[in-house]
VMD Tcl script that draws the C-alpha trace (Angstrom):
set ca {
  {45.23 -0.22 -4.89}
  {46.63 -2.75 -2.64}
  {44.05 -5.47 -1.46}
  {43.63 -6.22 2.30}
  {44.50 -8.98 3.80}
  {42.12 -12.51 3.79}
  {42.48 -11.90 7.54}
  {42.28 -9.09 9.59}
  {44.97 -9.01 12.54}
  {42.44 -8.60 15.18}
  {40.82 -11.70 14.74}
  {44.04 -13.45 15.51}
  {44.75 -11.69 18.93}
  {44.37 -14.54 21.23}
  {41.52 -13.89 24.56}
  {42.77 -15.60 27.76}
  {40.32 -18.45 29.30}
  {42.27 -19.52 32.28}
  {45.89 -19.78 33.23}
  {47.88 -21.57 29.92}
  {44.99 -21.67 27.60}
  {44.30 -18.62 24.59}
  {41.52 -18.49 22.32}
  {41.29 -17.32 18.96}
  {38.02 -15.56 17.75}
  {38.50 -17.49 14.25}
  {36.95 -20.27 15.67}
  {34.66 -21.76 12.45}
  {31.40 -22.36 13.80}
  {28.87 -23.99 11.23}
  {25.59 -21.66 12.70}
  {26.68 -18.06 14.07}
  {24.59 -15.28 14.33}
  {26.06 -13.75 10.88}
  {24.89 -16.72 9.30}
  {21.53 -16.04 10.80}
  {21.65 -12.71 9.93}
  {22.49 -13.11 6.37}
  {19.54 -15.61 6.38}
  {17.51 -13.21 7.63}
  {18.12 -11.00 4.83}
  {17.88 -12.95 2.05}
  {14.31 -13.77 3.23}
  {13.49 -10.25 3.88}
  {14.69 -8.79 0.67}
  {13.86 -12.05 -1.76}
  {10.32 -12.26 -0.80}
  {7.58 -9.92 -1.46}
  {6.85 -7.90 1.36}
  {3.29 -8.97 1.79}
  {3.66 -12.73 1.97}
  {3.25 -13.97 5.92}
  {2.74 -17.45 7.67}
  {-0.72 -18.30 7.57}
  {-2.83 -17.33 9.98}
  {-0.18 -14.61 11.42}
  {0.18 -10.73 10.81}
  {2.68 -8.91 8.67}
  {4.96 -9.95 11.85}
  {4.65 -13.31 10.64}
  {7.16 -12.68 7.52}
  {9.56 -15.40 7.47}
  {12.60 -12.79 7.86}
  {10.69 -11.43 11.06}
  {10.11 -14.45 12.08}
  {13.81 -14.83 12.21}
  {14.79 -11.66 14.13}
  {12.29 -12.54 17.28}
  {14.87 -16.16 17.14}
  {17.64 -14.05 17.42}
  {16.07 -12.00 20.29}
  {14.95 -14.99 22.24}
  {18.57 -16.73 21.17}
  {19.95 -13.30 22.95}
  {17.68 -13.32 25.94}
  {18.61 -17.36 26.88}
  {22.23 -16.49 26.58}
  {22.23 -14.06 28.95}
  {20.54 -16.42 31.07}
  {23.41 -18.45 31.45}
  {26.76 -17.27 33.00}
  {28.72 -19.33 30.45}
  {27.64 -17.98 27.62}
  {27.27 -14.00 28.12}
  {30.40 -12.51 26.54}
  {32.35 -10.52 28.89}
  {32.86 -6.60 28.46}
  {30.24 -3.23 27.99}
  {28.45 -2.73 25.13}
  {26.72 1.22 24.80}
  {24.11 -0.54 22.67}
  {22.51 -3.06 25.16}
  {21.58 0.08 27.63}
  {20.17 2.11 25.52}
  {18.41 -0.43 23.92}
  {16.67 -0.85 27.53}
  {16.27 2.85 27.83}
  {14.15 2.69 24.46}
  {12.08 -0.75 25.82}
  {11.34 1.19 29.00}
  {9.87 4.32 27.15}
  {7.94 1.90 24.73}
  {6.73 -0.07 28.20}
  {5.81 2.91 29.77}
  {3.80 4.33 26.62}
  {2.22 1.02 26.40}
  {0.74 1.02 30.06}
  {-0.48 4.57 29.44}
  {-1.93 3.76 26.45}
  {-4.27 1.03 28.32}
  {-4.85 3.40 31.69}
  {-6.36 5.93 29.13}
  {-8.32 3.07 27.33}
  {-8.14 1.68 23.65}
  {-10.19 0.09 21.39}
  {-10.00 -2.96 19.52}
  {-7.60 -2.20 17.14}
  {-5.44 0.16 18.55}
  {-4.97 -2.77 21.66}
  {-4.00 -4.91 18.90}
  {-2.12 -2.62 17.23}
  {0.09 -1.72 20.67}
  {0.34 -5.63 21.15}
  {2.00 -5.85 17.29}
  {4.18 -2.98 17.72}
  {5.70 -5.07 21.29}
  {6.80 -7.89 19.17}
  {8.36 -5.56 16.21}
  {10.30 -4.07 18.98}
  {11.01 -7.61 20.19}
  {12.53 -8.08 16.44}
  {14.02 -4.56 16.05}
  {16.05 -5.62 19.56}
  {17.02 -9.10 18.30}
  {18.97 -7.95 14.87}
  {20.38 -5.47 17.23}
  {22.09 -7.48 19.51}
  {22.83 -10.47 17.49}
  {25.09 -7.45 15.12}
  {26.18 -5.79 18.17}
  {27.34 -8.89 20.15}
  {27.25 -11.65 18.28}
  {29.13 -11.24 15.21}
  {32.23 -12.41 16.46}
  {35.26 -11.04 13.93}
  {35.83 -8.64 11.62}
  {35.61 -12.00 8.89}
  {32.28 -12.65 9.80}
  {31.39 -9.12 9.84}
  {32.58 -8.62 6.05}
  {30.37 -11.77 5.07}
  {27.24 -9.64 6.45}
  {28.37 -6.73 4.60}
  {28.34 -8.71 1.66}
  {25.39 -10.30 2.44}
  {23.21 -7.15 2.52}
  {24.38 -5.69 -0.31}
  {24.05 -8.50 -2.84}
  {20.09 -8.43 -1.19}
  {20.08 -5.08 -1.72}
  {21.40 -5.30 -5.65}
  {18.55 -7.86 -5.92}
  {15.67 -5.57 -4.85}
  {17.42 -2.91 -7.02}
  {17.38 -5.27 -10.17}
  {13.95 -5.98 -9.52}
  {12.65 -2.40 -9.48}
  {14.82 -1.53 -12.30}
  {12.97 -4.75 -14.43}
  {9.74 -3.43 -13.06}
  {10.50 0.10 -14.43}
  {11.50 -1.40 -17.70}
  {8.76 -3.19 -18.15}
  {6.09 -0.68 -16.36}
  {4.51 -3.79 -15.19}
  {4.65 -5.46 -11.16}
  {6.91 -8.97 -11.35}
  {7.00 -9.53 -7.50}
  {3.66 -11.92 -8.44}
  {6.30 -14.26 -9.84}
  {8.70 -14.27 -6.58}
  {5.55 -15.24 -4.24}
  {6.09 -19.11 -2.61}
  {3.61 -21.50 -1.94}
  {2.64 -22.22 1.20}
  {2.53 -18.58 2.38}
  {-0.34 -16.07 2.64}
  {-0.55 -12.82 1.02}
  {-1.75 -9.93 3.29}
  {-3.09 -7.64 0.92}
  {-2.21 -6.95 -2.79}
  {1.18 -5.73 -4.04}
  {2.38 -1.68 -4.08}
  {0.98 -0.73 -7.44}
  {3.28 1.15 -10.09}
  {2.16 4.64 -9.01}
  {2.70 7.39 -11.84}
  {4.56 10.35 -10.94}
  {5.72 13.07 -13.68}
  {6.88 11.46 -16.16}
  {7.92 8.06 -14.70}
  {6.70 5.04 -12.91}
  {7.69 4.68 -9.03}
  {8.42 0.81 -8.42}
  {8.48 -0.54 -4.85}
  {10.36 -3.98 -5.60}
  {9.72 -6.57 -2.96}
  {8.81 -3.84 -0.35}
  {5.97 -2.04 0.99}
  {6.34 1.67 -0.32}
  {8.67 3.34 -2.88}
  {10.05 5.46 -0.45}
  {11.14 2.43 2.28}
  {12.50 0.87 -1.36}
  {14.87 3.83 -1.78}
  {15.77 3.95 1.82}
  {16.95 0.67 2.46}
  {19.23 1.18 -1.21}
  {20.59 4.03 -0.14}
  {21.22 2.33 2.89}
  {23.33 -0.41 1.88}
  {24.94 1.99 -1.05}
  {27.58 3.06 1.12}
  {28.81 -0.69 2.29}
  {28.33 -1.57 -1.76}
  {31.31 1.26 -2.98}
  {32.91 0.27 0.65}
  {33.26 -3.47 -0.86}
  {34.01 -2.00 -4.01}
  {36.99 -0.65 -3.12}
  {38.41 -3.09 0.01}
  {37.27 -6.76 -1.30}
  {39.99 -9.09 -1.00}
  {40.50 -9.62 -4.98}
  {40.21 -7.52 -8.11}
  {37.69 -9.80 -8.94}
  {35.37 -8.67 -6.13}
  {36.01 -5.44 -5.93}
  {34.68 -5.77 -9.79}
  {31.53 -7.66 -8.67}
  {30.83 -5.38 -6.01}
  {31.22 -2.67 -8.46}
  {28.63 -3.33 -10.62}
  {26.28 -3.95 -7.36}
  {26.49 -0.41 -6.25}
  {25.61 0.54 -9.81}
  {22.66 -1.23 -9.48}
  {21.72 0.02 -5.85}
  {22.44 3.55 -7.52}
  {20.66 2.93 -10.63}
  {17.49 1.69 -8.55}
  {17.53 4.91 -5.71}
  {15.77 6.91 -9.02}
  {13.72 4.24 -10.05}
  {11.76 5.37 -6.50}
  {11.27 8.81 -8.19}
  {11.76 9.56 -4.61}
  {13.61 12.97 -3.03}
  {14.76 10.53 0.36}
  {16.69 8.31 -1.70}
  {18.59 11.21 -3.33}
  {19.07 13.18 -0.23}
  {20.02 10.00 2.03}
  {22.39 9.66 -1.28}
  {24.18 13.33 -0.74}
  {24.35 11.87 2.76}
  {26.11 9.41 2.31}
  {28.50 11.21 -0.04}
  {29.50 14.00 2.72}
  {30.03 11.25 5.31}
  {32.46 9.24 2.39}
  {33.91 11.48 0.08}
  {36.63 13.07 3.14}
  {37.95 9.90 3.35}
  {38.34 9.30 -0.49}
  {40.95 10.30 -2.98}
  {40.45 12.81 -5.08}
  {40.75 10.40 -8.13}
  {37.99 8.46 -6.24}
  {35.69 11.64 -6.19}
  {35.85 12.65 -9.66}
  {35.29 8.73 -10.25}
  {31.64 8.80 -8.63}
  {30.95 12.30 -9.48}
  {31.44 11.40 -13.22}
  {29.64 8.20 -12.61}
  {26.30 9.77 -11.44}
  {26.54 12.56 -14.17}
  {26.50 9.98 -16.92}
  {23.99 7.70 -15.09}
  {21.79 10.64 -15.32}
  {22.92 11.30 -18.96}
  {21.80 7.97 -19.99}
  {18.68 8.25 -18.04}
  {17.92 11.63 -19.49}
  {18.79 10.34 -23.39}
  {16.19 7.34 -23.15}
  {13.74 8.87 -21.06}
  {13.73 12.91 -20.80}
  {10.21 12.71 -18.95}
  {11.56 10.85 -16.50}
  {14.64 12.86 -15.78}
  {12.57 16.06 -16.03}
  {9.93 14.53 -12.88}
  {13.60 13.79 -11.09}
  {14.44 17.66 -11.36}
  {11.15 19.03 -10.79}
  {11.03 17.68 -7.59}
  {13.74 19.41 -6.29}
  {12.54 22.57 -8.44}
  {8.83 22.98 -7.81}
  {8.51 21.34 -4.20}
  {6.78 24.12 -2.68}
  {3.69 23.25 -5.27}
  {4.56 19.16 -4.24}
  {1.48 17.50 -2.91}
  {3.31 15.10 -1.03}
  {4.80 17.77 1.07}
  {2.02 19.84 1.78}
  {-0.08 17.64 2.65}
  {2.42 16.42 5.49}
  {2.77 20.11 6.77}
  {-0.78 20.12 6.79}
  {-0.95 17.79 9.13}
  {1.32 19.87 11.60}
  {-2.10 21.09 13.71}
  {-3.55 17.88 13.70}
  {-0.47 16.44 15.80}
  {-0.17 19.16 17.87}
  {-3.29 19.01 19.17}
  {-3.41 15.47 19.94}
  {0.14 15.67 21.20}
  {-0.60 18.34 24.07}
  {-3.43 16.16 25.73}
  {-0.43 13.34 26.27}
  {2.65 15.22 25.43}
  {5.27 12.79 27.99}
  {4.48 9.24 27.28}
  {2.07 9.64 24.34}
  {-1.63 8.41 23.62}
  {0.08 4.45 23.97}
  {2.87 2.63 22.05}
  {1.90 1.94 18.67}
  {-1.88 3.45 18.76}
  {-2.09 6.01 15.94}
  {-2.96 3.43 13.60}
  {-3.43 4.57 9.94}
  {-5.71 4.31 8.04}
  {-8.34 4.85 11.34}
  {-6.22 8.00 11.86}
  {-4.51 10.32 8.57}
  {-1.21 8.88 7.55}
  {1.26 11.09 8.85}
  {4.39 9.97 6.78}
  {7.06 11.38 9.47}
  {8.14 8.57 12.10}
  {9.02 11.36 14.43}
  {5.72 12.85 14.76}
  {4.17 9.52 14.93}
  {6.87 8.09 18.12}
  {5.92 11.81 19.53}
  {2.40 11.34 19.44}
  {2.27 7.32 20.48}
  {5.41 7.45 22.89}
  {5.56 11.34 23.90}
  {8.42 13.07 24.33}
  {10.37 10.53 26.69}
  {9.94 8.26 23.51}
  {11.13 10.45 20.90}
  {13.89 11.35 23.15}
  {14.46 7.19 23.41}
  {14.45 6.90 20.07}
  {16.95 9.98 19.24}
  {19.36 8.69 22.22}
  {19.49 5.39 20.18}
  {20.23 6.60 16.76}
  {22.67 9.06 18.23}
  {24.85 6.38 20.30}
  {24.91 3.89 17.41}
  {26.66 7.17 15.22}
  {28.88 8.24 18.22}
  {30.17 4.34 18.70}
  {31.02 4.17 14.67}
  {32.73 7.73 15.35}
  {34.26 6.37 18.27}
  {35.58 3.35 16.21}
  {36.77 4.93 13.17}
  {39.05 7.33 15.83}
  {40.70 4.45 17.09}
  {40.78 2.54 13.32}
  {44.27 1.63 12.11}
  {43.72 1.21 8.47}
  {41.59 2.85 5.58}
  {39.63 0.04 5.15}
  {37.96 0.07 8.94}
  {38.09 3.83 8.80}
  {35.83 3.54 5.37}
  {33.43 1.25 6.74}
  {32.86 3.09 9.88}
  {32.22 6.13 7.55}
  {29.62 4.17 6.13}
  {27.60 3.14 8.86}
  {28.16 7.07 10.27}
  {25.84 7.83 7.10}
  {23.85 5.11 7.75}
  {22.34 6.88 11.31}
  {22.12 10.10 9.42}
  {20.33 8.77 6.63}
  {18.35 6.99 9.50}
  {17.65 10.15 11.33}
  {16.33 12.05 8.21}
  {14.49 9.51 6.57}
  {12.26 9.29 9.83}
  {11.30 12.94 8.94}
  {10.14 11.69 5.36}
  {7.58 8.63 6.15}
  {6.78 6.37 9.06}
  {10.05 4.38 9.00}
  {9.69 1.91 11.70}
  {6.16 0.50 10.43}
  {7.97 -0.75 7.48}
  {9.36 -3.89 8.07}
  {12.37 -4.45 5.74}
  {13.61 -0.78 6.57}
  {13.25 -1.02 10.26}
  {14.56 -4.40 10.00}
  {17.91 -2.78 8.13}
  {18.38 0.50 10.19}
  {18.19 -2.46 13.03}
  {21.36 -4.25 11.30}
  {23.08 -0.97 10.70}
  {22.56 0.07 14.66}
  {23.96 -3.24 15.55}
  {26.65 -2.82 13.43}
  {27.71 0.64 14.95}
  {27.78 -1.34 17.99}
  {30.09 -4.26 16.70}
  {32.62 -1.94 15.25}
  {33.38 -0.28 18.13}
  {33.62 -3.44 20.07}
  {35.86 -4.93 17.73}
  {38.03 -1.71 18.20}
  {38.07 -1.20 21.55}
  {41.75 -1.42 23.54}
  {40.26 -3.69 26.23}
  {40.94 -7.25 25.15}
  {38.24 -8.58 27.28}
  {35.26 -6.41 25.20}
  {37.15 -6.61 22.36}
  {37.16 -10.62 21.45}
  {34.33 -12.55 21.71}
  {34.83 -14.59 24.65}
  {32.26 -16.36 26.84}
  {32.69 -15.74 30.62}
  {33.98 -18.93 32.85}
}
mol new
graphics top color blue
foreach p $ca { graphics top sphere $p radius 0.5 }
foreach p [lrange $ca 0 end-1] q [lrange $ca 1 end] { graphics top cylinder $p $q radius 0.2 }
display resetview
């Protein structure tokens, strides 16, 4: 395979400022909002979960911390007529249509009347939405080339392939390490995700809150790992990358999770059309004899894996979240527009519900669901959009990948309570962003397309 070029030709075309002056977008800035972003990640991904700022909430994780920066960062730029970036961007307006439903659910929520901790609750879910807005539109506008893009990509995935060798440690040891990642000076929360026995396995969490979030966000950034693998500028990268996505893969079933496999087979429709067929018998053989080997030194494991595709009607974990089916629907016809109030069904004072759709219908009613589907949808249709108008297999792949990304996004919602997870709703964030960034960096219009301030 040929490698790409170092440079991709769009981030030479020149952006006009005034009559006998161009611009590149290669400009080398020393503190961009990829650097921020990659920042962001490292602390969201190489700290535990439950450590915070003293005397804050779990918003007061340093990562999170971070994203409400980038949102304010956003906010003062558009402030000032010099430094908004000229063009349309699909993600900033329905980002506003999704505020508005959350604003609207949150005033209903205190005309009907709360108590203590559901006001509190509906005050902390504002500022995660404040966060989930500023990764958003730092991707979406402020990453400015397709350079600067790649180093995010990277970025995420060599986070990712940490919290994957950390699980896969904890599973070979059957014993919790995050205790020796946690930093002085911040506070834990509560105590870490113990290793939770399922079958014949342990399910590991890594550095976040739940197994299942853990095997989310890898199967997340799986499809920009095997995207590196095969488009990194040297054979040497493309090697390094390699073994990443091995890892990512090699941690999804370390979850003993069915969302991690499925988001997996997600990912693999979205991909494999654009691959070779070499390239398909490649992975196909890879994941047989990854589950070879896992089947050789541990047979009770691989038997749990099966069984839970196998016996799932007799699965705990799913009946109990049908069970739960009445429950909802009652509460949900006594408020079925705007909800009982943005972020109100607070577990555990209410039943877990483990399904991020029923819990946005039952806070944020249907105009929030709706909100919430209309944003998922328009980040796919933009990375559709852009991989139509792509000129080489390298952008088509990537805008493959973040396709599967929304998908995965969209089903895993169905599976537990997504966006009250920080370092998933944190990523799905990124990945929306991204959608939107792609399809600016492929758009015909010049003016959208570079990342010019207005004058």
């Amino acid at each position: 395979m040929t490698a790409p070029p170092a440079v991709h030709p769009g981030d030479l075309e020149p952006s006009l400022v005034n009559g006998h002056t161009y611009l590149t977008r290669r400009r080398v800035l020393k503190l961009d909002a990829a650097t921020l972003i990659g920042l962001m990640l490292v602390l969201l991904t190489f700290i535990p979960a439950r450590l915070i700022i003293p005397g804050t909430t779990d918003v007061g994780r340093p990562a999170i911390v971070i994203c409400l920066g980038l949102f304010v960062w956003w906010v003062l730029s558009r402030l000032n007529p010099h430094l908004v970036l000229t063009g349309n961007q699909p993600i900033r307006w329905v980002l506003l249509i999704y505020w508005l439903s959350i604003l609207a659910s949150y005033g209903t929520g205190f005309l009907r009347g709360l108590t203590g901790m559901e006001a509190n609750s509906s005050d902390r879910w504002l500022i995660s939405v404040a966060a989930f807005s500023g990764v958003i539109l730092a991707a979406a506008d402020g990453i400015s080339n397709w350079d600067r893009f790649r180093s995010v990509l990277s970025a995420f995935v060599w986070c990712a392939a940490f919290l994957a060798l950390v699980g896969l440690v904890e599973t070979a040891l059957a014993r919790d390490v995050t205790q020796f990642l946690v930093l002085p000076g911040l506070a834990e929360k509560g105590p870490a995700p113990e290793l939770q026995a399922r079958g014949g396995g342990l399910r590991v969490a890594s550095n976040t809150t739940h197994y299942i979030e853990l095997s989310a966000v890898l199967a997340t950034a799986l499809p920009f790992a095997i995207h590196l693998a095969r488009f990194a500028v040297s054979k040497g990268q493309r090697r390094r990358f390699a073994i990443a996505a091995l890892l990512i893969g090699a941690g999804i079933p370390a979850t003993i999770s069915r969302t991690g496999i499925v988001a997996v087979l997600i990912m693999a429709v979205c991909l494999m059309p654009l691959w070779t067929w070499r390239l398909r018998y490649n992975g196909i053989i890879t994941c047989l004899a990854m589950l070879g080997v896992l089947a050789a030194v541990k047979p009770s494991f691989a038997a749990t894996l099966l069984d839970m595709f196998t016996n799932y009607s007799d699965d705990p974990s799913i009946t109990s979240r049908t069970e739960r089916y009445e429950l909802v629907g009652y509460y949900f016809s006594q408020t079925p527009w705007f909800g009982r109030g943005t972020g109100t069904w607070v577990p555990p004072q209410y039943q877990y519900l483990d399904n991020q759709w029923l819990a946005t219908a039952l806070c944020n009613g249907i105009v929030g669901v709706a909100a919430l589907a209309l944003l998922f949808l328009t980040a796919l249709v933009l990375a559709y959009i852009a991989l139509r108008r792509a000129s080489t297999p390298e952008d088509k792949h990537v805008c493959a990948a973040l396709i599967s990304t929304q998908l995965i996004a969209m089903f895993v919602s169905a599976t537990f309570d997504s966006l009250w997870f920080d370092t998933y709703a944190t990523v799905v964030a990124l990945t929306i962003g991204l959608c939107g960034a792609v399809w600016r960096f492929t758009h015909p219009a010049r003016h959208i397309r570079t990342s010019t301030p207005g004058h």
